[in-house]
C-alpha positions as CSV (number, residue, x, y, z in Angstrom):
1,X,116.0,178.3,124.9
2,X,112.1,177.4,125.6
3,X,112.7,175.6,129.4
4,X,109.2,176.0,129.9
5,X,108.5,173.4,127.2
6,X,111.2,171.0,128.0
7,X,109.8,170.7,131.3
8,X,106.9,169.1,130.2
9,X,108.7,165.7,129.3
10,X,110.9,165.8,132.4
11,X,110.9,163.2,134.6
12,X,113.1,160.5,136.2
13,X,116.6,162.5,136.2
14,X,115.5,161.8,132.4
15,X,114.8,164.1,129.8
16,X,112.1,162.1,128.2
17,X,111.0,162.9,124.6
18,X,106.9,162.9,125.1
19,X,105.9,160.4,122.1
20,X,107.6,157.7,124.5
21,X,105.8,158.6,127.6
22,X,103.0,156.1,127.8
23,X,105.5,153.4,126.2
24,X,107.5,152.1,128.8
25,X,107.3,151.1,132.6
26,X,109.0,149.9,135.8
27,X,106.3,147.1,135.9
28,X,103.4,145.2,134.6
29,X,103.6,146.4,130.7
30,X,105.2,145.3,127.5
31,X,108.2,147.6,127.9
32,X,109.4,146.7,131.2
33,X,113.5,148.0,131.7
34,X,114.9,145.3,129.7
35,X,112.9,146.0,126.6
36,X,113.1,150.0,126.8
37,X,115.8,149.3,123.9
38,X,113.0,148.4,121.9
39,X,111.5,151.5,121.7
40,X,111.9,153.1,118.7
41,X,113.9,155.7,118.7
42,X,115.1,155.1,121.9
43,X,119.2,155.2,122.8
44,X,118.6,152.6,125.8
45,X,120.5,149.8,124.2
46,X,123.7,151.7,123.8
47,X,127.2,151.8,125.4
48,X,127.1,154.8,128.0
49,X,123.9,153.9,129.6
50,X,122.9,154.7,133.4
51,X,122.7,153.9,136.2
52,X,125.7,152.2,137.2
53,X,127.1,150.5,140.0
54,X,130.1,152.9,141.6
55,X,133.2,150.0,142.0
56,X,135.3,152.3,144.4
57,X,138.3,150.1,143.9
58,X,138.5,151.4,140.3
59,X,137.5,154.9,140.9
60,X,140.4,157.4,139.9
61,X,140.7,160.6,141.6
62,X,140.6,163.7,139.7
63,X,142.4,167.1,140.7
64,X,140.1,169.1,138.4
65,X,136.7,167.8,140.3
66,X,136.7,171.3,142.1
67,X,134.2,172.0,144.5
68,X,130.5,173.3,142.8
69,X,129.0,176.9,143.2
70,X,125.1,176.4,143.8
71,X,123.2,179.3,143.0
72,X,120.0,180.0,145.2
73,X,120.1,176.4,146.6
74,X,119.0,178.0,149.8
75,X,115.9,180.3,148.2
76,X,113.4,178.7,150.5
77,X,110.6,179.9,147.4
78,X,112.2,178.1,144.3
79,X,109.9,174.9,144.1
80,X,107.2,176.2,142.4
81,X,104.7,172.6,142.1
82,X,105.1,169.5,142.6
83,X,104.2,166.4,140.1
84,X,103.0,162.9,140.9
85,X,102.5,160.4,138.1
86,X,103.0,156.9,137.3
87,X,106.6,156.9,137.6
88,X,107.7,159.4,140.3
89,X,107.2,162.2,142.3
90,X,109.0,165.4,140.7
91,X,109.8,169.4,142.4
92,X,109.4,171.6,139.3
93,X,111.5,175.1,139.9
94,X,110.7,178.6,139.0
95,X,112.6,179.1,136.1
96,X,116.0,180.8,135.6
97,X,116.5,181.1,139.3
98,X,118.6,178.0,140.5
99,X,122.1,177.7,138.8
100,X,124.9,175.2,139.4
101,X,128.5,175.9,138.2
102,X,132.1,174.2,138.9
103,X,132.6,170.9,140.5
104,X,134.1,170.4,136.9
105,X,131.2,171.0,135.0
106,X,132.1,172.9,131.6
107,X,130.1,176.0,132.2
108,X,127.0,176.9,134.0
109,X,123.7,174.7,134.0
110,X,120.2,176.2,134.9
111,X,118.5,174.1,137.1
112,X,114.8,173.0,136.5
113,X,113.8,170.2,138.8
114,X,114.5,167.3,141.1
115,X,112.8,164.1,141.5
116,X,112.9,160.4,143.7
117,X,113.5,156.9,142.8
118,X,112.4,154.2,145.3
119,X,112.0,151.0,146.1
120,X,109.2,149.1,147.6
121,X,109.3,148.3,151.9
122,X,111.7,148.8,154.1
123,X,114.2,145.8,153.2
124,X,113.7,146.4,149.4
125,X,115.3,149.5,148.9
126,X,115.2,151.9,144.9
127,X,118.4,154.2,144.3
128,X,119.0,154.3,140.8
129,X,123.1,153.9,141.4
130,X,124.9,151.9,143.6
131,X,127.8,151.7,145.6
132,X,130.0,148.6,145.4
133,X,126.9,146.7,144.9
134,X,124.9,148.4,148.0
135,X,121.4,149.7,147.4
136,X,120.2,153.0,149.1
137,X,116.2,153.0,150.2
138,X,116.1,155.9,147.8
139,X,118.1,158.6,145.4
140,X,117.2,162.3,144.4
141,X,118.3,163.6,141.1
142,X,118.6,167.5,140.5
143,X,118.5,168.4,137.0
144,X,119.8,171.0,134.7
145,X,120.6,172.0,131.5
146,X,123.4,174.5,130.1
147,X,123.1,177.3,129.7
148,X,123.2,178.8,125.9
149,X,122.3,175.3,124.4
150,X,119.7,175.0,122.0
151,X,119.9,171.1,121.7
152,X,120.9,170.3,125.4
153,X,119.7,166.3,124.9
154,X,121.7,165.7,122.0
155,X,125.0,167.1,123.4
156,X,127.6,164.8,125.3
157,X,126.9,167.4,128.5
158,X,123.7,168.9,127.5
159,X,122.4,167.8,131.0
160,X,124.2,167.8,134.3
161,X,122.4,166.0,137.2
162,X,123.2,165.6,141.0
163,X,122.5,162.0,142.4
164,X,121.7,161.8,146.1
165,X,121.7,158.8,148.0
166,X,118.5,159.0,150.7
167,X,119.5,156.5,153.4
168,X,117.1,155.6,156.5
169,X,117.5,156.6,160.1
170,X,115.2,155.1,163.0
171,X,115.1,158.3,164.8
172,X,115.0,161.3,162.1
173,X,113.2,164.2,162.1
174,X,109.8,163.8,161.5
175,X,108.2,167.2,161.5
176,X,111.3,169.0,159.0
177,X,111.3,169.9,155.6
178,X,110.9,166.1,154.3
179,X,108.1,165.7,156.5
180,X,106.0,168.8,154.6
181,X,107.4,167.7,151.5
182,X,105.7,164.3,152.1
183,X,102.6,166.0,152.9
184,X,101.9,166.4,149.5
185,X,102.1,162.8,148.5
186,X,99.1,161.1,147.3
187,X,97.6,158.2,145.5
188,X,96.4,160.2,142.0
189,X,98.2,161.6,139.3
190,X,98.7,165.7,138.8
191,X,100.3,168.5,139.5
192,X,99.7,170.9,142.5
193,X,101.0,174.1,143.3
194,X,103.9,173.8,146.1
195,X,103.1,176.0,149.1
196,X,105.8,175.5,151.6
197,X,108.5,177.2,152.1
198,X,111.9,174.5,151.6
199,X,114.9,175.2,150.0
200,X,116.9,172.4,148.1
201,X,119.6,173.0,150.7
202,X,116.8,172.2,153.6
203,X,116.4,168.8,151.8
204,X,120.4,168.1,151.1
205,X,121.2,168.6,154.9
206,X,124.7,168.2,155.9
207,X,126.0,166.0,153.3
208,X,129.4,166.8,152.2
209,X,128.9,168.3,148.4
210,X,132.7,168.2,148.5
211,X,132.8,164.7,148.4
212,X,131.1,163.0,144.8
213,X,131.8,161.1,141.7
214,X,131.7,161.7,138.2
215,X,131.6,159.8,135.1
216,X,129.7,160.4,131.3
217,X,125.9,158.3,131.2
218,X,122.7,158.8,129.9
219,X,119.0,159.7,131.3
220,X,117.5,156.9,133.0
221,X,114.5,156.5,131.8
222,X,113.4,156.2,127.5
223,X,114.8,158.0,125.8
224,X,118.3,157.2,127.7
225,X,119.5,160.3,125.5
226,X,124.2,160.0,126.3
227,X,123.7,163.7,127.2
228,X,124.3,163.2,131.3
229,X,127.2,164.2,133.1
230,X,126.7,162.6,136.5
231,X,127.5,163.2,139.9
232,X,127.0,161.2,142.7
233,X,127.4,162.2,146.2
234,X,129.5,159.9,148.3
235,X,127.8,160.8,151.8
236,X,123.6,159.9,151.7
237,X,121.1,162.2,152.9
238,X,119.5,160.8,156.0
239,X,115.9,161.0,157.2
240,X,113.7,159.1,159.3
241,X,112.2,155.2,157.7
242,X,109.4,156.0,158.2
243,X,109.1,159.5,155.9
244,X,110.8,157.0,153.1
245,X,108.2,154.6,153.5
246,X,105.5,157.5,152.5
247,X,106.7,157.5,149.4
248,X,105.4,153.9,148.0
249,X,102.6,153.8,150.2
250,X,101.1,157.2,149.8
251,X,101.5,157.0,145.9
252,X,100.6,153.8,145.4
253,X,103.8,152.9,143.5
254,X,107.1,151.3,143.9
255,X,110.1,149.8,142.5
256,X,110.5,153.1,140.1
257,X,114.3,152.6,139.5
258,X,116.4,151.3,136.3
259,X,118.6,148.3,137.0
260,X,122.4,149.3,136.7
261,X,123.8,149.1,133.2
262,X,127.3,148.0,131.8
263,X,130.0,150.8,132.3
264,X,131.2,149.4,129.1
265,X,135.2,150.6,129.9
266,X,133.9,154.3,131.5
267,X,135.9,155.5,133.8
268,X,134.3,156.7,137.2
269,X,136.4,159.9,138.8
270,X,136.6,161.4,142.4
271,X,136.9,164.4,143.6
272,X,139.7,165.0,145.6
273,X,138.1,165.1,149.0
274,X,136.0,161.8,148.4
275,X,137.4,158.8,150.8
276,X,138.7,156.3,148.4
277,X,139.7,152.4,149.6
278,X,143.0,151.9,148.9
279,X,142.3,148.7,147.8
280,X,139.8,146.0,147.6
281,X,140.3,143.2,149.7
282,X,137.9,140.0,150.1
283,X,137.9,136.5,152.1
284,X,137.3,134.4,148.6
285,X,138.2,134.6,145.1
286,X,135.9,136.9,143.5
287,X,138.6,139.8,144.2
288,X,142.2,140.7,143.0
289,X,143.5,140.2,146.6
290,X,142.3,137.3,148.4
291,X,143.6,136.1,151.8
292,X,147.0,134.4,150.1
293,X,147.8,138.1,148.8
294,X,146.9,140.4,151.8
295,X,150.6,141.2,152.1
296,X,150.6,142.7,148.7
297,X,148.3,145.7,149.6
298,X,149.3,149.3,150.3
299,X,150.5,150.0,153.9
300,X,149.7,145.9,155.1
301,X,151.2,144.2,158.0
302,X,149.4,140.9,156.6
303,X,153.1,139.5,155.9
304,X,154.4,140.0,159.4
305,X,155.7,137.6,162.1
306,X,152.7,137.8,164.5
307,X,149.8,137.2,162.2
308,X,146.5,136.2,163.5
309,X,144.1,134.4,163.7
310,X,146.3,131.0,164.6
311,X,145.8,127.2,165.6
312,X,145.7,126.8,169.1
313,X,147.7,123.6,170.4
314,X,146.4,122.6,173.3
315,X,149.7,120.7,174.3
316,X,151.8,123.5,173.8
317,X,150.2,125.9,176.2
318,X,152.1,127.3,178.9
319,X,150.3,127.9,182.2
320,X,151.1,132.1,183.7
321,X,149.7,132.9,186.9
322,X,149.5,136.3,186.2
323,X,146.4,135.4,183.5
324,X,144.0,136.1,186.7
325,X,140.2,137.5,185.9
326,X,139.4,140.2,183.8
327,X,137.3,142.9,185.6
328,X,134.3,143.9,183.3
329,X,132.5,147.7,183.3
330,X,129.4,148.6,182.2
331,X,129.5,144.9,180.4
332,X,125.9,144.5,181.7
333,X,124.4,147.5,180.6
334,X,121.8,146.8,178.3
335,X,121.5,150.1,176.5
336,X,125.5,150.0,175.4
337,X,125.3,148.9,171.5
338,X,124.4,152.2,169.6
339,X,123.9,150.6,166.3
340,X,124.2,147.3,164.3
341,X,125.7,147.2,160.7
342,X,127.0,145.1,158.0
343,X,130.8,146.5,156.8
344,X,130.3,143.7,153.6
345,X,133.1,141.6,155.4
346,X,131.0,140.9,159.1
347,X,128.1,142.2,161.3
348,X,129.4,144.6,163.4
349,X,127.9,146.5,166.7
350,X,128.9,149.4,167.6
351,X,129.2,150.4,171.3
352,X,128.1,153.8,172.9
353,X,131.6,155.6,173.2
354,X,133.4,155.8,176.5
355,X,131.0,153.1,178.6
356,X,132.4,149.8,178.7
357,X,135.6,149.1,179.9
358,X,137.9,145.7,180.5
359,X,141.3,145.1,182.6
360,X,143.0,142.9,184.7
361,X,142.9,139.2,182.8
362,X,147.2,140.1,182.6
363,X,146.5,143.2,180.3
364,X,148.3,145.2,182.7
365,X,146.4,148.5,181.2
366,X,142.7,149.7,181.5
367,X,141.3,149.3,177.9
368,X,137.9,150.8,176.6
369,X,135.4,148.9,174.8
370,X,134.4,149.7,171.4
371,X,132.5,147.4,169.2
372,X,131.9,143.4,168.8
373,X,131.9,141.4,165.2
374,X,131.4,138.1,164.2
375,X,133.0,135.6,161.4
376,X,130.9,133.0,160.4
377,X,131.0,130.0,157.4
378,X,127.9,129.1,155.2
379,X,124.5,128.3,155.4
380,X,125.2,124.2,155.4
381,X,124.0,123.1,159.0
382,X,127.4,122.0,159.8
383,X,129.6,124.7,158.6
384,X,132.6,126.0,160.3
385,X,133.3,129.6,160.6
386,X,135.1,130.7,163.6
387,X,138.7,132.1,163.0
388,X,140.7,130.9,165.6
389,X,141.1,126.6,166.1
390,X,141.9,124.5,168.9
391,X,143.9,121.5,168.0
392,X,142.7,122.2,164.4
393,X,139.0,122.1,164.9
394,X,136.9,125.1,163.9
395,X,133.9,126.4,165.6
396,X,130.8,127.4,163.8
397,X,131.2,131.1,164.5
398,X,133.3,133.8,166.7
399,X,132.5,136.7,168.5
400,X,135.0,139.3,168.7
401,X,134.8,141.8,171.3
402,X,138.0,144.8,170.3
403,X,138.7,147.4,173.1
404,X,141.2,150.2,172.8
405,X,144.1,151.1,175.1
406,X,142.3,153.7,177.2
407,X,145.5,155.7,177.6
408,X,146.0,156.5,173.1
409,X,144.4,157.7,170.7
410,X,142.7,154.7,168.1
411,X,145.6,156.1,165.7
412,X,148.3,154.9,168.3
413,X,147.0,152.1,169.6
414,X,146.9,150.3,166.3
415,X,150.9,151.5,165.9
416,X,151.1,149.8,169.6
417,X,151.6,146.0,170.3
418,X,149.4,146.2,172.9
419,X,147.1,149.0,171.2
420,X,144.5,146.5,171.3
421,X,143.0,144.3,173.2
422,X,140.2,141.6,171.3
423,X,138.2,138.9,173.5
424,X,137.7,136.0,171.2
425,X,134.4,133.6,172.1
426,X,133.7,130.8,170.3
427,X,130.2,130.0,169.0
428,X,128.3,126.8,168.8
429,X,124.6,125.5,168.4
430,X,123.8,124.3,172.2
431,X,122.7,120.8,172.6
432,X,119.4,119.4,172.7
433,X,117.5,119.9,175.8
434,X,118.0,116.9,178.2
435,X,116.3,116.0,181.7
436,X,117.2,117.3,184.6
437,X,118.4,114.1,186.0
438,X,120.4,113.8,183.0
439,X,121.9,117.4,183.6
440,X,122.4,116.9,187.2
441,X,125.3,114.5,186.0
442,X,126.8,116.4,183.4
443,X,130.4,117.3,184.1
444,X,131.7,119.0,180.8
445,X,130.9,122.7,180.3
446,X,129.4,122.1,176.6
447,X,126.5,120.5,178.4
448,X,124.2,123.2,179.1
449,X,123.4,126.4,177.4
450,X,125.4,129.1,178.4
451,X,124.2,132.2,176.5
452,X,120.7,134.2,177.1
453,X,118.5,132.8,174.1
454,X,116.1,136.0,174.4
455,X,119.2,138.2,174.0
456,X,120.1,136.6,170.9
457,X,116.7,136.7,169.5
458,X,116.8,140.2,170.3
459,X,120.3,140.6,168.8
460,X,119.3,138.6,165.9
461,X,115.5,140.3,165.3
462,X,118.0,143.5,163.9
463,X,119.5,141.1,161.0
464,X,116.8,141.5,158.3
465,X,117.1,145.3,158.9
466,X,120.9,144.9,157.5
467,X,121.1,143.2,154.4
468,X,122.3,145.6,152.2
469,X,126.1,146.6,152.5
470,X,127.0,149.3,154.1
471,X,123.2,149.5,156.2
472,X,122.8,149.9,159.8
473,X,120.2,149.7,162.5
474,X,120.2,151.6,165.9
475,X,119.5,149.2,168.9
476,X,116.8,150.2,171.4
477,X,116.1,146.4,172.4
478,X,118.0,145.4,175.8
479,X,120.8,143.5,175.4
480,X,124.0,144.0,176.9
481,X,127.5,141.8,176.6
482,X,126.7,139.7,179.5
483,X,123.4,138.2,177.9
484,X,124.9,137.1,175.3
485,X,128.0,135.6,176.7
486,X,125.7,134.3,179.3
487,X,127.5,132.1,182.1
488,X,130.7,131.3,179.8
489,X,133.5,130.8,182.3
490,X,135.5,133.8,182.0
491,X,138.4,132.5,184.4
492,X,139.5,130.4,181.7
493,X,141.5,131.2,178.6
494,X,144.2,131.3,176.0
495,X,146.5,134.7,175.3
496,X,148.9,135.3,172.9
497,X,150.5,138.4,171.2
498,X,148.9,138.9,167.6
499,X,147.2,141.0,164.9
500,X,144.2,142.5,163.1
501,X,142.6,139.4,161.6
502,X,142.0,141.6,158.4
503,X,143.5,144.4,156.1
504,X,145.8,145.9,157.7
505,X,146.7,143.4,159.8
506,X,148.6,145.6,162.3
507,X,150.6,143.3,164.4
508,X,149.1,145.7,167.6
509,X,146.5,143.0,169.2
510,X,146.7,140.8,172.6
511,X,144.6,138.0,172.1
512,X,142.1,136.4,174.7
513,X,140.5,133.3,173.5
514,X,138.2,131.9,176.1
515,X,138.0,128.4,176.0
516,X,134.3,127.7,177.0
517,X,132.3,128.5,173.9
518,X,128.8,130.0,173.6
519,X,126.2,127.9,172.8
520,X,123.1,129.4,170.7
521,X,120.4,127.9,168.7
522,X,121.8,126.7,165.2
523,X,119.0,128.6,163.3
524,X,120.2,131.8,165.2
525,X,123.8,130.9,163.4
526,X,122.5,130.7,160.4
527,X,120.4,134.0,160.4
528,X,123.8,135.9,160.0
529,X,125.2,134.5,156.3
530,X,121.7,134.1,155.4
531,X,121.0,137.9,155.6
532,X,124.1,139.2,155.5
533,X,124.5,137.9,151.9
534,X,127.8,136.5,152.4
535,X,129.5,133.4,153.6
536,X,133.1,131.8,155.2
537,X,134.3,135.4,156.4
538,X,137.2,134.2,158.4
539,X,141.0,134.1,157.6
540,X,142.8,131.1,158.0
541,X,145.0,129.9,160.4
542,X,148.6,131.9,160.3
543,X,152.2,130.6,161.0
544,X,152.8,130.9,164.6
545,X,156.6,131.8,164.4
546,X,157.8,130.7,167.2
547,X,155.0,132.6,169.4
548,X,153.9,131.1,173.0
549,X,150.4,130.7,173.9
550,X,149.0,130.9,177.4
551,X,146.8,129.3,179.8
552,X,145.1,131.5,182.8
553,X,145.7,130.7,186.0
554,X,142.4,128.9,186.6
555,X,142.4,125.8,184.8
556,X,138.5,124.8,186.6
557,X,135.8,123.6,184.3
558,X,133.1,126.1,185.7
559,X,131.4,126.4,188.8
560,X,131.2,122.9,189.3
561,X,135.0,122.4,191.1
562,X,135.2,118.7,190.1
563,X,138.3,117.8,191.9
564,X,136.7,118.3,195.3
565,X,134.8,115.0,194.1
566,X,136.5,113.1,191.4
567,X,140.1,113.8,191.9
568,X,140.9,111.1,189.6
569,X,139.3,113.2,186.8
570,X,141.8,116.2,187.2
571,X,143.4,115.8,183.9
572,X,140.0,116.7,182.5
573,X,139.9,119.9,183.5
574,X,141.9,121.4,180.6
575,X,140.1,120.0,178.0
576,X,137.8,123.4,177.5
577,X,137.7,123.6,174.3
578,X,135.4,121.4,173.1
C-alpha cells in the first residue's frame, strides 16, 4: 500500500481523511469536539468512539495480551521530520522500518508516526485517556497500520496505536532525548527535517510495555474512523514539568485533546502483568462498596472485632503508667517528606525511607516512620472530618502519622497486631488572636496556637500542584513533623488496639490519639477538599467490642502544671480533648 500518501492526513493518533482537515478544532471555531459529529462524513457520533476513561474496577484481564515484539524501536535514525500544525506536534518515520507485532495484535503493523496531546499550564493537564477519571499533563500515540491492508481505516483493526501517559517530575532530565526533541518546538506551522539522533525507545524510558490495556475505539480526531485497536500503557512516561510546559508555550497552542467518549458496553482488557484493584472501594455512595459494605470485599478484615476508627469515651478510660513519652527521631528534620500526593481517598506524604523513627509511648518496639495522611469533611466552614471522636464530637480534620515495626517486613507487619503503629492528631482552626493579658490567663490548651503557621503554608503551598488523582509533588520546602505538630503536648494521650481505617482493614494497628489537637488557620483546612476534589473522607465510628482505651501516665494540661496553683481545679486536667 501507498504509506507515503496516507501520511499526509495523519495526525492526532487519527487517521484523518484530508477534505475534513480545516473543518474541525479543539477551540475557537464552529466545529469544536462536541459538533465533530456534524461533519459530514464523519463517524464521530457513533458507538465505539475514543478516548475513554479506563474504570480499572471493570477491567478484565486477558491471558492472550502477550507481551509485544517492537521492531527497530531502538534505531536511533528512524524519525525522519518532525510536523507542527494547528493541532499537534507529529514524528513522521522513515518508512517500512519500525514494526510492532504481538501484545495480541492480529498480525504485524508497520509503524509510521507518533504524535502529543496536551493540555494548557501546569495544573490543566491534556492526555487524551484517562485513568479512573485522572488526567495525565500529556499522552503520546504511536501509530501503525497492518501490514497487507489496502483499506486499513475501514477495517475493525486497520490501525493499531500505542497510548503513553507523559506524567511530570520536578527534577527530570533536562538535557536527554525530550529536551532535543523540544528543541524543535516553535510557534509556526511546517515540517522540518529531524536531525538528532533519538530512538522511540530513548523517549519511552523505563515504562513497563508489559503492563497496558486494550479495548476496540476509533481515531480521535474527524474522521473518528472504528478502525483503532488501542493500547494504553498502565506506567506514564516521566520527564521533567518544565520540558512539558514547552509544548503549549513554544507552539502557541493548548488544550489539543478530545474529551472521553461513552464506552457504550466495551469491554476494556489487561494484560496479565498489569496491577488490577481488586475492587473499588469509596467513603460515599457513588460506588458499589461504600463504608456499610467494606466487609464484602476480597481479602477484608473490615468485619473484624477490632475495627477502627472508634468513639473515644472519656469516662471509660483507664489510666496505665506504662503510656510514658514517646521518643521521636529525625522528627525535626526538615528535609524528611520526599513527595506529596493525592491516592483519590486523602493527601498523603511520603517520608524519605529509613529516617524517622518513634518508640517508647508503651510500644515496647522501635518503629520506623513512613508517611503521614489526612481525613477531612467538606468545604462548609464548620464541617467535621476527623475519624476518630471524643465523647462523640468530631474534629474538623486528622493527621495520621503510620510507622512500621522496624523489626518486619511492611508484608508482616500488617499480618501483626502490633505491625503498626499510627499517631492520630486532631485538627482544628485556632482561635482568634487575643491580648496578651488575655493569654497570660488562659488555662486550657485550646487557647493558643500550637502548630507552626509558616510550616503549614508551606505544607499547604504543594496542594494546587495535586489535584488530579493519582499526582504527586516532590517537597524541597522545610518542613519537618515537629512544625507542624508544633507544641501539642505529646505526654498526653489515648491508646487502644485497632485497625487500618480503610480497605483492608487489617486488625494489625496500635492506636495513639493525642488528646491536644492542632490548631491551624481554617482557610488552610479548607485548601485540602477544595483541591483535592473530594470531601468527608473519614470512616465512621466502629463498634468497640469490648476493647479498653488508655490514658498515658501524664494526665497535665501542658506546660503550665496548674495544680501547683489551683489545686482545686485538678479535675480539669483530663479534659484534653476539647
Amino acid at each position: 500500500m501507498a504509506v507515503s500518501s496516507l501520511l499526509l492526513c495523519l495526525c492526532f493518533g487519527a487517521l484523518v481523511k484530508c477534505a475534513a482537515g480545516s473543518d474541525w478544532c479543539y477551540t475557537g471555531c464552529e466545529h469544536t469536539p462536541a459538533h465533530w459529529k456534524d461533519i459530514s462524513g464523519t463517524f464521530c457520533g457513533e458507538k465505539r468512539q475514543s478516548p475513554i476513561d479506563i474504570v480499572t474496577s471493570d477491567v478484565k484481564t486477558d491471558q492472550n495480551l502477550h507481551n509485544f515484539t517492537f521492531a527497530n524501536f531502538s534505531s536511533e535514525n528512524v524519525i525522519k521530520s518532525i510536523k507542527i500544525d494547528k493541532h499537534t506536534v507529529k514524528c513522521i518515520l522513515e518508512e517500512n522500518e519500525v514494526e510492532v507485532s504481538g501484545g495480541g495484535l492480529d498480525g504485524t503493523y508497520s509503524t509510521i508516526q507518533f504524535h502529543l496531546h496536551w493540555g494548557d499550564t501546569e495544573h490543566h493537564p491534556g492526555s487524551e485517556h484517562t485513568i479512573d477519571k485522572h488526567r495525565y499533563p500529556m499522552e503520546m500515540h504511536i501509530v501503525s497500520l497492518k501490514k497487507g491492508m489496502q483499506d486499513p481505516v475501514n477495517d475493525p483493526e486497520g490501525i493499531a496505536v500505542l497510548g503513553f501517559f507523559i506524567n511530570a517530575t520536578e527534577d527530570g532530565d533536562m538535557s536527554g532525548p525530550w529536551s532535543n526533541l523540544t528543541s524543535y518546538l516553535k510557534n509556526t506551522a511546517g515540517t522540518v527535517d529531524f536531525n538528532h539522533t533519538i530512538s522511540i525507545d530513548d523517549l519511552i524510558g523505563n515504562v513497563d510495555r508489559t503492563k497496558f490495556y486494550r479495548y476496540m475505539g476509533s481515531l480521535t480526531t474527524p474522521n473518528c474512523n472504528e478502525a483503532v485497536v488501542w493500547t494504553v500503557f498502565q506506567e506514564p512516561i516521566n520527564i521533567n514539568k518544565n520540558l512539558i510546559q514547552n509544548f503549549p508555550m513554544k507552539t502557541g497552542i493548548s488544550n489539543v485533546f478530545r474529551p472521553t467518549q461513552n464506552t457504550n458496553g466495551r469491554q476494556v482488557f489487561a494484560s496479565p502483568a498489569t496491577t488490577l484493584p481488586s475492587s473499588h472501594w469509596c467513603y460515599d455512595d457513588h460506588c458499589h462498596f461504600s463504608p456499610s459494605k467494606w466487609q464484602l470485599l476480597p481479602q477484608s478484615y473490615c468485619g473484624g472485632e477490632l475495627q477502627s476508627p472508634i468513639n473515644i469515651d472519656t469516662r471509660n478510660t483507664l489510666k496505665d503508667n506504662h503510656l510514658k513519652e514517646f521518643t521521636y527521631t529525625k522528627f525535626d528534620e526538615k528535609h524528611a517528606i520526599k513527595y506529596i500526593t493525592n491516592t483519590g481517598e486523602a493527601v498523603k506524604c511520603v517520608l524519605k525511607e529509613d529516617l524517622l523513627e518513634v518508640s517508647g509511648g508503651g510500644l515496647g518496639h522501635v518503629y520506623s516512620t513512613l508517611q503521614f495522611h489526612f481525613h477531612w469533611g467538606s468545604r462548609s466552614p464548620d464541617s467535621e472530618g476527623s475519624e476518630h471522636t471524643v465523647d462523640s464530637h468530631r474534629y474538623p480534620m486528622e493527621m495520621h502519622i503510620v510507622n512500621k515495626r522496624k523489626d518486619l517486613s511492611l508484608e508482616d507487619a500488617i499480618k501483626t497486631p502490633n505491625g503498626l503503629a499510627v499517631l492520630g492528631f486532631f485538627i482544628e482552626a485556632k482561635e482568634s488572636t487575643k491580648s496578651s493579658d488575655e493569654s497570660h490567663h488562659e488555662t486550657g490548651p485550646t487557647s493558643k496556637p500550637t502548630s507552626d503557621i509558616d510550616a503549614w503554608k508551606r505544607l499547604t503551598s504543594y496542594l494546587p500542584h495535586i489535584q488530579n488523582i493519582s499526582s504527586k509533588a516532590n517537597v524541597t520546602e522545610e518542613i519537618s513533623i515537629d512544625d507542624l505538630l508544633g507544641d501539642v503536648n505529646r505526654a498526653v494521650f489515648y491508646r487502644y488496639n485497632g485497625s487500618l481505617t480503610t480497605p483492608s482493614c487489617n486488625e494489625a494497628v496500635v492506636w495513639t490519639i493525642f488528646k491536644e489537637s492542632i490548631k491551624v488557620d481554617k482557610d488552610m483546612m479548607m485548601l485540602f477538599p477544595t483541591h483535592a476534589g473530594y470531601e468527608n473522607v473519614f470512616r465512621p465510628a466502629q463498634a468497640l467490642n469490648n476493647r479498653k482505651i488508655f490514658t498515658s501516665a501524664s494526665s497535665a494540661p501542658g506546660p503550665i502544671q496548674l495544680f501547683l496553683l489551683l489545686g482545686c481545679l485538678c479535675a480539669l486536667s483530663y479534659n484534653l480533648h476539647l
